[in-house]
Legacy VTK file of the C-alpha trace (Angstrom):
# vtk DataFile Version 3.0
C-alpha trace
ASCII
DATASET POLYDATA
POINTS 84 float
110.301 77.989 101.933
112.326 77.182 98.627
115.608 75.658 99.235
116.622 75.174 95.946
120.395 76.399 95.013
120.195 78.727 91.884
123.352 76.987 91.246
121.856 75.035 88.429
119.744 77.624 86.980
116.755 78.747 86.936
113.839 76.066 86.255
110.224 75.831 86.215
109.770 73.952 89.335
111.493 74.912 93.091
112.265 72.481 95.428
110.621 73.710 98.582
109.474 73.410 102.772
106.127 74.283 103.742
106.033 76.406 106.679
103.712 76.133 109.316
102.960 78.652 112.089
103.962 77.198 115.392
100.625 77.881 117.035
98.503 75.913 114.345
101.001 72.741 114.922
99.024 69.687 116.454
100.103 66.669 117.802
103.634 65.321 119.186
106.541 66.907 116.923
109.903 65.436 116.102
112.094 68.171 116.863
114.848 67.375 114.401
112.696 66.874 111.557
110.413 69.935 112.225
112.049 72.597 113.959
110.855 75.960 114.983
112.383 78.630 112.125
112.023 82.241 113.110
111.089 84.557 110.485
110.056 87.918 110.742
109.563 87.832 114.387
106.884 85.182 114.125
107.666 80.870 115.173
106.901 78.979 112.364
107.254 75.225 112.193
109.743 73.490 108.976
107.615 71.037 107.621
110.887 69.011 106.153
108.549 65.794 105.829
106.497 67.279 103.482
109.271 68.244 101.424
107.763 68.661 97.351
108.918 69.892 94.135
106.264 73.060 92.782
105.501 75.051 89.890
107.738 78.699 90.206
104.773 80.076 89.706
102.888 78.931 92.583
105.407 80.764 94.852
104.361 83.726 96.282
106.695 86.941 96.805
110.088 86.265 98.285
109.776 87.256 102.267
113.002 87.552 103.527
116.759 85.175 103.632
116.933 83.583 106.393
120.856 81.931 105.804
121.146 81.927 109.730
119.028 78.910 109.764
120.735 77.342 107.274
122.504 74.334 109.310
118.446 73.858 110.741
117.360 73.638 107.917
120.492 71.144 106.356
120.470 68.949 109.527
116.218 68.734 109.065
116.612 67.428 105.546
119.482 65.037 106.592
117.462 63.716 109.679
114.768 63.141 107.229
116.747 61.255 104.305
119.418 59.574 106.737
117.748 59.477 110.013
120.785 60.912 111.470
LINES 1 85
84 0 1 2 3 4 5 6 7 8 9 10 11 12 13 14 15 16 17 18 19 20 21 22 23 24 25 26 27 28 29 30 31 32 33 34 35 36 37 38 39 40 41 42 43 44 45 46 47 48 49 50 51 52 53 54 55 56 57 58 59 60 61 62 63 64 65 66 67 68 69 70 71 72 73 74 75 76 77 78 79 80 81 82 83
């Protein structure tokens, strides 16, 4: 998922959150650091701790927006920088 705000341009790198699709998920999970995100009708699990910078090119078509998830996704990245 690329989170990065256009805001600044456009560069040749993209912040971005792997996704992960809720049935492949092992193990315990912290539920503020890697919520379920719908998209598309499908579960898929934000994978906030493995947060990385990428190469534009190594995205793939753009999906869909999914702004509803927005404060999710915000309160994810917070729980992982600040712990709160």
């Amino acid at each position: 998922m690329d989170i990065q705000s256009d805001i600044i341009g456009r560069r040749s790198t993209r912040i971005v959150i792997p996704l992960l699709p809720a049935d492949k998920y092992q193990g315990p999970r912290a539920e503020r650091l890697t919520p379920f995100i719908p998209v598309e009708g499908n579960e898929y699990v934000l994978m906030t701790h493995e947060l990385a910078s990428i190469p534009e090119k190594a995205l793939g078509d753009k999906v869909c927006l999914i702004i509803e998830q927005r404060s999710t996704i915000k309160a994810a990245i917070n729980f992982l920088f600040d712990g709160i």
